[in-house]
C-alpha positions as CSV (number, residue, x, y, z in Angstrom):
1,X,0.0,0.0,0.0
2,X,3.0,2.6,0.7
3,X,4.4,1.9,-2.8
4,X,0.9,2.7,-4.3
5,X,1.9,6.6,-3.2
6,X,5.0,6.3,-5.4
7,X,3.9,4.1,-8.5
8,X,3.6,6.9,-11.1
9,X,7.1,8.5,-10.3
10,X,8.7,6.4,-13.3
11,X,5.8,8.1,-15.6
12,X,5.7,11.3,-14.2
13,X,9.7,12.3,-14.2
14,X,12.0,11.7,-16.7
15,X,15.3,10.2,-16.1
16,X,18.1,12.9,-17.0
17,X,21.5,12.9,-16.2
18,X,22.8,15.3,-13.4
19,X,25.6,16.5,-16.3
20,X,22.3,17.2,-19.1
21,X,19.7,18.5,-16.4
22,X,22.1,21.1,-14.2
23,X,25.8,20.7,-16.2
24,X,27.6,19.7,-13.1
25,X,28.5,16.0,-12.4
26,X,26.1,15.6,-9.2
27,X,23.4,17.4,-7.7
28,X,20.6,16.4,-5.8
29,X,17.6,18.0,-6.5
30,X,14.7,19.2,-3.7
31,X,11.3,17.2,-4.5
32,X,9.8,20.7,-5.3
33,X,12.7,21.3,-8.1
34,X,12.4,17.8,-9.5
35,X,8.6,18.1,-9.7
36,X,9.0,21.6,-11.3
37,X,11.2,20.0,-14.1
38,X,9.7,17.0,-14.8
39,X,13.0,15.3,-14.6
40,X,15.9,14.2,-12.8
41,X,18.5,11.4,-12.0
42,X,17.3,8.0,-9.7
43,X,18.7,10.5,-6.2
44,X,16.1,13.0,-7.5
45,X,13.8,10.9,-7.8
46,X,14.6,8.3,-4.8
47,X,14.6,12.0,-3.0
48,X,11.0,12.9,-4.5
49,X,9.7,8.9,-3.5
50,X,10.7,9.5,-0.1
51,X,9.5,13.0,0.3
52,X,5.8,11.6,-0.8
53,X,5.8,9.0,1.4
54,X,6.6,10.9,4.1
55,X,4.1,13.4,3.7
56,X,1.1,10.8,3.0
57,X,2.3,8.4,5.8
58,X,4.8,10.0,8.2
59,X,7.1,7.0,7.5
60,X,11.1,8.3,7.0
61,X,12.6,5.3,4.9
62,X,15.9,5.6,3.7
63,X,18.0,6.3,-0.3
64,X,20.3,3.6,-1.0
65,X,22.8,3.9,-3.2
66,X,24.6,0.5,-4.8
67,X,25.6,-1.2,-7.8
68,X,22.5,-2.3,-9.7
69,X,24.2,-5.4,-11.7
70,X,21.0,-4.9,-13.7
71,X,22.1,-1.7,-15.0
72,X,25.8,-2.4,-14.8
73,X,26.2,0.5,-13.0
74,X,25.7,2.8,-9.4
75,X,22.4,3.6,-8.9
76,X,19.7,5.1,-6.2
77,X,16.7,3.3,-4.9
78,X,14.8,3.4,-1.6
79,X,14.2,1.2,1.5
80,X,10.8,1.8,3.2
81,X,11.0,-0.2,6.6
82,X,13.2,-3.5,4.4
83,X,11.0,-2.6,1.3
84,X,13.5,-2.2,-1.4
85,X,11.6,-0.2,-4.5
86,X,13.6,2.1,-7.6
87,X,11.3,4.7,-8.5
88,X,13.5,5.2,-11.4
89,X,12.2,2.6,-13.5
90,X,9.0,1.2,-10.9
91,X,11.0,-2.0,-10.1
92,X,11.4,-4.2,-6.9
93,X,15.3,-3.7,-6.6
94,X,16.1,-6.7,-3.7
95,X,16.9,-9.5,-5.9
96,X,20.8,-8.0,-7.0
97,X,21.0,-4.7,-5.5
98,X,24.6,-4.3,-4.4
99,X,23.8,-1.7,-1.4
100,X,26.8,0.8,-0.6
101,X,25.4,3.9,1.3
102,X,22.5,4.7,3.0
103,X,21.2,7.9,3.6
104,X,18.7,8.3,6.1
105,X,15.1,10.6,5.2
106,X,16.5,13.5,8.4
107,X,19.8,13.6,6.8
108,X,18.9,13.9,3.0
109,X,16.1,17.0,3.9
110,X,19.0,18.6,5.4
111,X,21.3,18.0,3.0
112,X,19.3,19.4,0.2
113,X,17.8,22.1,2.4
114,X,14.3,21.0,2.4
């Protein structure tokens, strides 16, 4: 039922590189810039997931960064209380997600300054 609040991310945002969408190498967007664009990279939109959730459930999960073997590459995705779920492309991500970082929901609102 918590995913429901995040299922239309994947159609609603398109994936764009940080380099195309700002010109630097990383930047991680607020939810309120990445829903004024229509766009952004899987943090931006790991970011936005979590920020919705929140505000519908009052649940803080966590952005996990990792090698996605799927993708051949590093990649964002979230955790919502062992619920592994990439709002990138609307895929379950637990079957061989390489987790590396965590970032917990407190800690990413104060990065970005949200």
């Amino acid at each position: 039922a918590v995913l429901s609040i995040v299922e239309n991310i994947p159609r609603e945002i398109r994936y764009i590189s940080d380099r195309l969408h700002y010109g630097v190498r990383e930047y991680w967007a607020t939810p309120e810039e990445t829903e004024a664009s229509g766009q952004g990279d899987c943090e931006d939109l790991a970011i936005l997931a979590l920020r919705r959730i929140y505000d519908a459930t009052g649940i803080k999960g966590e952005m996990v960064a990792g090698y996605m073997p799927t993708y051949s590459t590093w990649h964002a995705w979230i955790d919502i209380a062992g619920i592994l779920y990439d709002p990138t492309t609307g895929d379950m991500t637990a079957e061989n997600a390489i987790p590396w970082l965590r970032y917990d929901y407190d800690f990413l609102m104060w990065v970005i300054g949200a």
